[in-house]
C-alpha positions as CSV (number, residue, x, y, z in Angstrom):
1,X,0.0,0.0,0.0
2,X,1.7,3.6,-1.2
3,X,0.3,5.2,1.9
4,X,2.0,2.8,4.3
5,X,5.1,3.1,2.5
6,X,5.0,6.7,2.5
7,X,4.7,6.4,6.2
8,X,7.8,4.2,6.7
9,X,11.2,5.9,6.6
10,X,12.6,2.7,7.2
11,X,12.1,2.1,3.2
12,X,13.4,5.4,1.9
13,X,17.2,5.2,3.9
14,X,20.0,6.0,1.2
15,X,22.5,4.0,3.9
16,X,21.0,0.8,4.5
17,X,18.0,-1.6,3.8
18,X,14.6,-1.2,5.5
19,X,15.4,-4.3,7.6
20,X,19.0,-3.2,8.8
21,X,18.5,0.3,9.1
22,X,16.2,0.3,12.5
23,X,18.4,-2.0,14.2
24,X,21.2,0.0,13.7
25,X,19.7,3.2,14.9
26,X,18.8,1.6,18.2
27,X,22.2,0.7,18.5
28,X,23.6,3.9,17.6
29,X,21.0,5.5,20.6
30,X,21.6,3.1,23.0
31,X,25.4,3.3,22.7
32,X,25.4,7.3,22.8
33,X,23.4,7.4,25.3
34,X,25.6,5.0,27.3
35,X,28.5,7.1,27.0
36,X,27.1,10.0,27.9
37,X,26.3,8.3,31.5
38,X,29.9,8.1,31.5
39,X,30.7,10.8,30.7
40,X,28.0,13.2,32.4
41,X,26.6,14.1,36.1
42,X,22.9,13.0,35.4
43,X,19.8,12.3,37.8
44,X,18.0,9.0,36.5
45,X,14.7,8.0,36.4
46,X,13.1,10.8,38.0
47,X,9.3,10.9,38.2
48,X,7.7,13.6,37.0
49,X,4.1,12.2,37.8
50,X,2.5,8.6,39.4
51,X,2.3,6.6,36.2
52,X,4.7,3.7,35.4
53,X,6.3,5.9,32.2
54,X,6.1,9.4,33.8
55,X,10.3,9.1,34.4
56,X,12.8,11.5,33.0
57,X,16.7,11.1,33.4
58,X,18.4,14.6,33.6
59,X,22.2,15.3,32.2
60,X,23.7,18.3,34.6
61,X,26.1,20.8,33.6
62,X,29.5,21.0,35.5
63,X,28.3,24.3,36.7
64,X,25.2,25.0,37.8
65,X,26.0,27.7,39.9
66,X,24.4,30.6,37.8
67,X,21.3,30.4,35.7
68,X,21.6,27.8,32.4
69,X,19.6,26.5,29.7
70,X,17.8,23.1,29.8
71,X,17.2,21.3,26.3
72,X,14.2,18.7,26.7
73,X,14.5,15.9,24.4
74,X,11.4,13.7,23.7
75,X,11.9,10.7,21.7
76,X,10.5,9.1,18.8
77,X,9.5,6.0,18.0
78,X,6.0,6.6,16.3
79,X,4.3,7.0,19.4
80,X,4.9,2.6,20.6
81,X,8.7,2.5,20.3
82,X,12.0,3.9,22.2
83,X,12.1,5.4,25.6
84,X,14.1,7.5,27.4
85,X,17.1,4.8,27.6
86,X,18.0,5.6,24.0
87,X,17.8,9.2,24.5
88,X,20.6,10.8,26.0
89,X,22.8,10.1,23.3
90,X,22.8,14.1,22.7
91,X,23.4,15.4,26.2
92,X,27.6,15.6,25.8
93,X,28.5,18.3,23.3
94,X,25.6,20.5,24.7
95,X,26.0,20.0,28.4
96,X,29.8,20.5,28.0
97,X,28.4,24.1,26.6
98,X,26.3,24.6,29.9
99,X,23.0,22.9,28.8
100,X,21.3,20.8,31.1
101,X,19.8,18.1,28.9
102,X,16.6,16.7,30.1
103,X,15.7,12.8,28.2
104,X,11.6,12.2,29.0
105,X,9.9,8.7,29.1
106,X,6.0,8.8,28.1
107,X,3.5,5.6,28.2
108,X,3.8,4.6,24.5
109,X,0.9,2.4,23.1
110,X,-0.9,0.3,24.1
111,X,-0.2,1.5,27.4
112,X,-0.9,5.0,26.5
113,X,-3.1,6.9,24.0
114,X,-2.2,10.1,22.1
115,X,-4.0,12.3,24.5
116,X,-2.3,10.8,27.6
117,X,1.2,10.9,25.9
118,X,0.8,14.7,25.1
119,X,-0.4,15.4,28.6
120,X,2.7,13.6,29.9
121,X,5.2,15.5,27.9
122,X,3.3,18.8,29.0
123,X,3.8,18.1,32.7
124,X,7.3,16.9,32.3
125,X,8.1,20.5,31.1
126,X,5.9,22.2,34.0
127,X,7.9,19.7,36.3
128,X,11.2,21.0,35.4
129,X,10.7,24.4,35.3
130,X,9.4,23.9,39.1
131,X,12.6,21.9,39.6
132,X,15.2,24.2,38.9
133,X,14.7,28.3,39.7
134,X,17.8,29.1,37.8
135,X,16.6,28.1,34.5
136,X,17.1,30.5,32.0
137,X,15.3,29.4,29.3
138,X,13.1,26.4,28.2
139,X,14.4,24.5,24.2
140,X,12.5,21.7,22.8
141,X,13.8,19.2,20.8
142,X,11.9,16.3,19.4
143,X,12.6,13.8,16.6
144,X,9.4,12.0,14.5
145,X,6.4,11.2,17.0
146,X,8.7,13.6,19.2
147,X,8.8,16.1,17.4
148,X,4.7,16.3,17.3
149,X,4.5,15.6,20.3
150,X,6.6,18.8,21.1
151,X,4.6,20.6,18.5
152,X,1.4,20.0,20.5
153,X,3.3,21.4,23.5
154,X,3.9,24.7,21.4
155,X,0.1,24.9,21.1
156,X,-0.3,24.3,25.4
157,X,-3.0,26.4,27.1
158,X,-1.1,26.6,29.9
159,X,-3.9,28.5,32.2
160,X,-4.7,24.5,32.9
161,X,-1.4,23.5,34.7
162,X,-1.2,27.2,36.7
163,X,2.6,27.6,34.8
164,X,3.2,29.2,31.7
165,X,7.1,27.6,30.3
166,X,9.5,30.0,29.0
167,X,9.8,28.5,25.7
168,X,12.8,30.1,23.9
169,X,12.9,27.4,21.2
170,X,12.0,24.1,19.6
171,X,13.6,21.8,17.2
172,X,11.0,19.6,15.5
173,X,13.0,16.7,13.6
174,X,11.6,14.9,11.1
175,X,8.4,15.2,12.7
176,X,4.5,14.3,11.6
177,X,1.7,17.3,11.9
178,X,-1.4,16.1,10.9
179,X,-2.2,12.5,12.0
180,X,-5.3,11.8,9.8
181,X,-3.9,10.2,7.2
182,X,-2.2,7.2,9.6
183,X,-5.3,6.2,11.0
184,X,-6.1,3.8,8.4
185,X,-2.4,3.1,8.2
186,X,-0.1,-0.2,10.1
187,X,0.9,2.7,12.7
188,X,-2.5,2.9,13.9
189,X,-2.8,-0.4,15.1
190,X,-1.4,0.1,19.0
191,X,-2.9,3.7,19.0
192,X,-6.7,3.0,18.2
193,X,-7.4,6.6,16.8
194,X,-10.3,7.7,15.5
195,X,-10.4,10.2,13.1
196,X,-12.0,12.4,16.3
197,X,-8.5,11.7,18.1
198,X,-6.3,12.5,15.5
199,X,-7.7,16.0,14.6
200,X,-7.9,16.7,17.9
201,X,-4.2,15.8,18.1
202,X,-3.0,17.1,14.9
203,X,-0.3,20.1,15.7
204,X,-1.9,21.4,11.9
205,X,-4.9,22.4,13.3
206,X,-3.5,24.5,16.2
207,X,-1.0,26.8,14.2
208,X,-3.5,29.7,16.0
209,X,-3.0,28.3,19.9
210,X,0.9,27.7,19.0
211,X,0.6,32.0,18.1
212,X,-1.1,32.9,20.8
213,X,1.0,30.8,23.9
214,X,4.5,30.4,22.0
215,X,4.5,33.6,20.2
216,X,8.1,34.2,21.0
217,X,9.5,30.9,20.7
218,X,11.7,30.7,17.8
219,X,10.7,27.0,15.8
220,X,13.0,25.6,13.6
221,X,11.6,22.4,11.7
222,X,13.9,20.0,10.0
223,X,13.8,16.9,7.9
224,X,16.5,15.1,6.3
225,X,16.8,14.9,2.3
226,X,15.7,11.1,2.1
227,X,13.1,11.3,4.7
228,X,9.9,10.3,3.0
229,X,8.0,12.5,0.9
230,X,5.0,12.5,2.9
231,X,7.0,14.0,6.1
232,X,8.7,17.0,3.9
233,X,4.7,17.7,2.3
234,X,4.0,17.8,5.8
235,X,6.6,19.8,7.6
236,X,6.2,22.3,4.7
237,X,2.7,22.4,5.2
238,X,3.6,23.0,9.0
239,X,6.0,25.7,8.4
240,X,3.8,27.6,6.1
241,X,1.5,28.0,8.4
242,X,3.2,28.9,11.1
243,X,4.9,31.2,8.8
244,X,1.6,32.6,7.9
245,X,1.0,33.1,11.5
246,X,3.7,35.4,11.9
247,X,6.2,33.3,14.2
248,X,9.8,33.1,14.3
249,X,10.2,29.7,12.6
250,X,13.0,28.3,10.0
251,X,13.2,25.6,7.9
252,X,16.2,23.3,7.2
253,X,16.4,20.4,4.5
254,X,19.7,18.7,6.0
255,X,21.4,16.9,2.9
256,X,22.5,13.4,2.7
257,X,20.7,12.5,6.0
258,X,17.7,9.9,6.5
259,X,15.1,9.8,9.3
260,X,17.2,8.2,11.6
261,X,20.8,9.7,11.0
262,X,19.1,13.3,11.0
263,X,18.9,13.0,14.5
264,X,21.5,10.4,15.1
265,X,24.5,13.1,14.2
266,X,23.8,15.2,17.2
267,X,26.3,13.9,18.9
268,X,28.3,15.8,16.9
269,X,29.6,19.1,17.7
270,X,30.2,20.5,14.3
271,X,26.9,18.9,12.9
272,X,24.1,21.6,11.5
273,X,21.5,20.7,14.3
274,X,24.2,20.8,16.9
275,X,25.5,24.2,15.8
276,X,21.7,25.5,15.8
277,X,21.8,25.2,19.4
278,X,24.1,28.4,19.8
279,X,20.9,29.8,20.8
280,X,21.9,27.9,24.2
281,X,25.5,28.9,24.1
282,X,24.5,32.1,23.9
283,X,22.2,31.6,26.4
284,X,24.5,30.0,28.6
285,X,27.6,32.9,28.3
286,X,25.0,35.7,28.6
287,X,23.6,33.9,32.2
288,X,27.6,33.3,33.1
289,X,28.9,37.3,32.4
290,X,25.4,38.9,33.9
């Protein structure tokens, strides 16, 4: 079926074959994010609320004795897959720049629907900012089912959880907006959406609530050159009407990356995603000479 295959990076990968290439990017995860346990001070498995995947593992800066930046980092995994074990593979060239890098579990399906997921990675962002007083400023970053997920966030009415997040910026890798068409889709199967669900759950529809509570959030969306043609219709879609909503939103195409090495290569200082986050190094120097 063309739909489902539009839907599955796995078969558009220039590296490897469809079979090979999702082992090896839980490999890649899982090892990164081993060394930077290693290599880090972090706070594991700390629960942000009373479910069984309400958990977050945090990756400390070696100073934290003026304000800093946190980067929160939400997996993806299309919404049944990953967790936070595979998602600290990140933290070392940004905590090294004074980032405190924040890696958040949520109950993928079955366990969880869409709704609950996208209240959980709410409140892991209200629980952080109550954490930590010196924060100075809240960055996003999430990669496929992540990165909608932390499109949804943008769109937060935060009247509801008594805490409005200083949300200086978001990187949405890779990431699906409008969930209608994968309700007839394979992907659907553990998530049991209706058509009901996914509008309501489609960042698309919210460009207007993303204006009104993350009007000063600067957005940067990304895809990678051989990501499927259905995730670059819709992260243009989504940019355009952001865009056309007046934010402060970018767009990068990163050349000769995939779905999975997209997101894979920030682990690299030099890489174009990694270098994007001089927002927090700026961040991070201004806090450290004020």
């Amino acid at each position: 079926m063309e739909l489902e295959k539009q839907y599955s990076p796995s078969c558009w990968s220039h590296r490897m074959e469809k079979d090979v290439v999702i082992d090896a990017h839980v490999k890649t995860l899982t090892e990164g994010t081993q060394k930077a346990r290693s290599v880090t001070q972090t706070l594991l498995n700390v629960a942000y609320g009373g479910r069984d995947g309400e958990k977050l593992d945090i990756y400390l800066p070696a100073d934290m004795t003026t304000t800093f930046p946190v980067l929160i980092y939400i997996h993806g995994g299309y919404w049944q897959f990953l967790s936070k074990e595979e998602s600290g593979f990140l933290a070392p060239p940004l905590v090294s720049k004074g980032v405190a890098v924040v890696a958040v579990d949520y109950d993928t399906a079955p366990k969880g629907d869409i709704d609950i997921m996208v209240d959980q990675v709410r409140r892991s962002v209200i629980f952080i900012i109550q954490q930590y007083s010196q924060i100075s400023g809240i960055y996003l970053c999430g990669h496929s089912a992540g990165a909608h997920l932390v499109a949804m966030t943008l769109s937060t009415d935060w009247t509801k959880y008594e805490v409005t997040p200083d949300i200086k910026g978001a990187f949405l890798v890779s990431g699906i907006y409008d969930l209608l068409p994968i309700v007839k889709t394979y992907i659907n199967g553990p998530l049991k959406m209706t058509d009901e669900d996914a509008l309501r759950n489609s960042p698309i529809q919210h460009v207007d609530k993303v204006r009104h509570w993350s009007e000063k959030c600067e957005i940067i969306i990304v895809v990678g050159e051989h990501d499927p043609p259905e995730f670059h219709r819709q992260s243009e879609e989504y940019f355009e009407g952001l865009k056309n909503a007046g934010l402060c939103i970018h767009y990068e195409d990163v050349p000769d990356t995939d779905h999975f090495n997209v997101i894979e290569q920030l682990t690299e200082g030099d890489y174009l995603l990694t270098q994007a986050s001089v927002l927090l190094r700026n961040e991070y120097l201004q806090a450290k000479s004020g």
